[in-house]
C-alpha positions in Angstrom: 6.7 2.6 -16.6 5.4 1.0 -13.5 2.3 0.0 -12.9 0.0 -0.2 -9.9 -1.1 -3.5 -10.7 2.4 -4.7 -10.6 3.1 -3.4 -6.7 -0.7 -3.1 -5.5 -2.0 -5.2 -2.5 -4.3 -7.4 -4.3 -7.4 -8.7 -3.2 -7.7 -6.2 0.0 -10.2 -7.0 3.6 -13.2 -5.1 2.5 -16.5 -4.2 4.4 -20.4 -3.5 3.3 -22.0 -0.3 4.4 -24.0 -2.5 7.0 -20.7 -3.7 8.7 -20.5 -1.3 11.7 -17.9 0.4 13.5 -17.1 -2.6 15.9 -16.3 -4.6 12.4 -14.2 -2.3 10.9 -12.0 -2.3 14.3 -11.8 -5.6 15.0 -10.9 -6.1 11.4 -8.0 -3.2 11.5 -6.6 -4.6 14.5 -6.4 -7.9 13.9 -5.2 -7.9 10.2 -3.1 -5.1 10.9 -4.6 -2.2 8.6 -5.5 1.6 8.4 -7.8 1.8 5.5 -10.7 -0.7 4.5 -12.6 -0.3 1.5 -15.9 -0.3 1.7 -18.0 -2.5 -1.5 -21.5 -3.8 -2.7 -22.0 -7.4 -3.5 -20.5 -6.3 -6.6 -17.6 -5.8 -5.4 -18.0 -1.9 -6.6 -16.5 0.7 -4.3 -18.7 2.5 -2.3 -16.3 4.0 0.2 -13.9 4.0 2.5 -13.5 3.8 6.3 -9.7 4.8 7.8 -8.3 4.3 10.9 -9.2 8.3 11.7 -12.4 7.6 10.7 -13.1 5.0 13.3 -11.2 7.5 16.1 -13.5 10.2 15.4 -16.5 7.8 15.7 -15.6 6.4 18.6 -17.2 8.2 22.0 -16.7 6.3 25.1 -19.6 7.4 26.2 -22.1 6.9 24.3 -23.3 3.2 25.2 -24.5 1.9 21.2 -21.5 3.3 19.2 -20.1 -0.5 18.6 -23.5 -0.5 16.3 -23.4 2.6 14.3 -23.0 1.5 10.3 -20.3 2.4 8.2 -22.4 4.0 5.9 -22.9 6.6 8.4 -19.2 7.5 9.2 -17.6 6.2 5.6 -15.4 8.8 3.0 -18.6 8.4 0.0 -16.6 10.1 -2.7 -13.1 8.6 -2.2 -10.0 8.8 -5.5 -9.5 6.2 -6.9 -6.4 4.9 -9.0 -6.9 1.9 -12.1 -4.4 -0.5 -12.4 -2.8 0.7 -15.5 -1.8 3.9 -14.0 1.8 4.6 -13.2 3.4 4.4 -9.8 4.6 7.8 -9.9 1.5 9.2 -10.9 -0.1 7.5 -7.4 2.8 8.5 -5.7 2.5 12.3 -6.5 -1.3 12.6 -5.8 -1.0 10.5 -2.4 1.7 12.8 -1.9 -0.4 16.2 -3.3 -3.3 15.6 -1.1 -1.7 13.7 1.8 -4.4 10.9 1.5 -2.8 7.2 3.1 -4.0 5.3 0.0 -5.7 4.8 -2.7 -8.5 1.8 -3.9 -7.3 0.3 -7.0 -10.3 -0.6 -9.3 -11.0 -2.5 -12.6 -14.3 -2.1 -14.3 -15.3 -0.4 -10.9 -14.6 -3.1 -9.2 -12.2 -2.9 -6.1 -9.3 -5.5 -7.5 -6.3 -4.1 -4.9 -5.1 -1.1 -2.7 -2.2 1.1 -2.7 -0.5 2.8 0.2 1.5 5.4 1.7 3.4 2.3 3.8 3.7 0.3 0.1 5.3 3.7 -1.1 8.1 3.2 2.0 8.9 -0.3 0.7 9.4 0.4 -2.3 11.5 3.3 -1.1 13.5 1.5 1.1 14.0 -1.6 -1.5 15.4 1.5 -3.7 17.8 2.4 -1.4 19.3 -0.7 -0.9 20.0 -1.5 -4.9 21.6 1.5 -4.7 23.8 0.7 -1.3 24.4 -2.2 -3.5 25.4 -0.7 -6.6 27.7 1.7 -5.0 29.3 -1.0 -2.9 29.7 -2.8 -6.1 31.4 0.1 -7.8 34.0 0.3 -5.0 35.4 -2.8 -5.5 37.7 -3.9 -8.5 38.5 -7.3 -8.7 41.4 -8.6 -9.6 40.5 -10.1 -13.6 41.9 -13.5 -12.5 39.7 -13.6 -9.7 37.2 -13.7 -12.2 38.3 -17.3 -13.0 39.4 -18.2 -9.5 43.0 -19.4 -10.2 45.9 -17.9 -7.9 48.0 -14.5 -9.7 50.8 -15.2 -11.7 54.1 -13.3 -11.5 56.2 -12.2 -14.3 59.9 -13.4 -14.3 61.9 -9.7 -15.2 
């Protein structure tokens, strides 16, 4: 069995509840992320805040948004997944209730993240063994090009 541990992101960007919206932008668009965690000092989950989250949130009009706290617009009772689990099991409940990812904790501690674009590499690091395997089963070497040396004709 695979484990999340072994293909989580470990260590992910995190915000506090105080962080506001204009953090959790900035922080999504310059490290290139859809889903920050939201912790206590602890380190303890206490949400989340996705990329949907922030769109809904955001109101061009409305001249203080950039200040409104994540505690206001952050998921409060988010799944989470423990690092012993299986990868299929995460796979099949991301999949179930077409959620983007999932916080990965320890002790209820946030210690990595899991998501629907990790599921594509490992999906696409799938395929290619396979391409490989295939293309391996198509060719049959020669068993003295095993060993290098040239063939060898038999004399009748």
């Amino acid at each position: 069995m695979i484990t999340i541990e072994e293909l989580m992101t470990t260590n992910p960007y995190s915000l506090t509840e105080t962080d506001t919206l204009e953090d959790a932008r900035k922080m999504m668009t310059e490290k290139n992320i859809r889903h920050i965690p939201i912790t206590d000092q602890d380190n303890k989950l206490q949400g989340l805040v996705t990329q949907r989250d922030i769109l809904q949130a955001t109101n061009p009009a409305a001249p203080q948004q950039d200040a409104v706290k994540l505690a206001d617009i952050m998921i409060k009772h988010v799944s989470v997944i423990h690092t012993t689990d299986s990868l299929r099991q995460a796979a099949l409940f991301l999949q179930s209730h077409k959620y983007g990812c999932l916080p990965v904790v320890s002790d209820d501690r946030l210690v990595g993240i899991i998501t629907d674009s990790d599921f594509i590499t490992i999906a696409i690091n799938l395929l290619e063994q396979v391409e490989l395997a295939e293309e391996a089963d198509d060719y049959e070497p020669d068993a003295m090009d095993d060993f290098g040396m040239p063939e060898i004709e038999e004399e009748l």
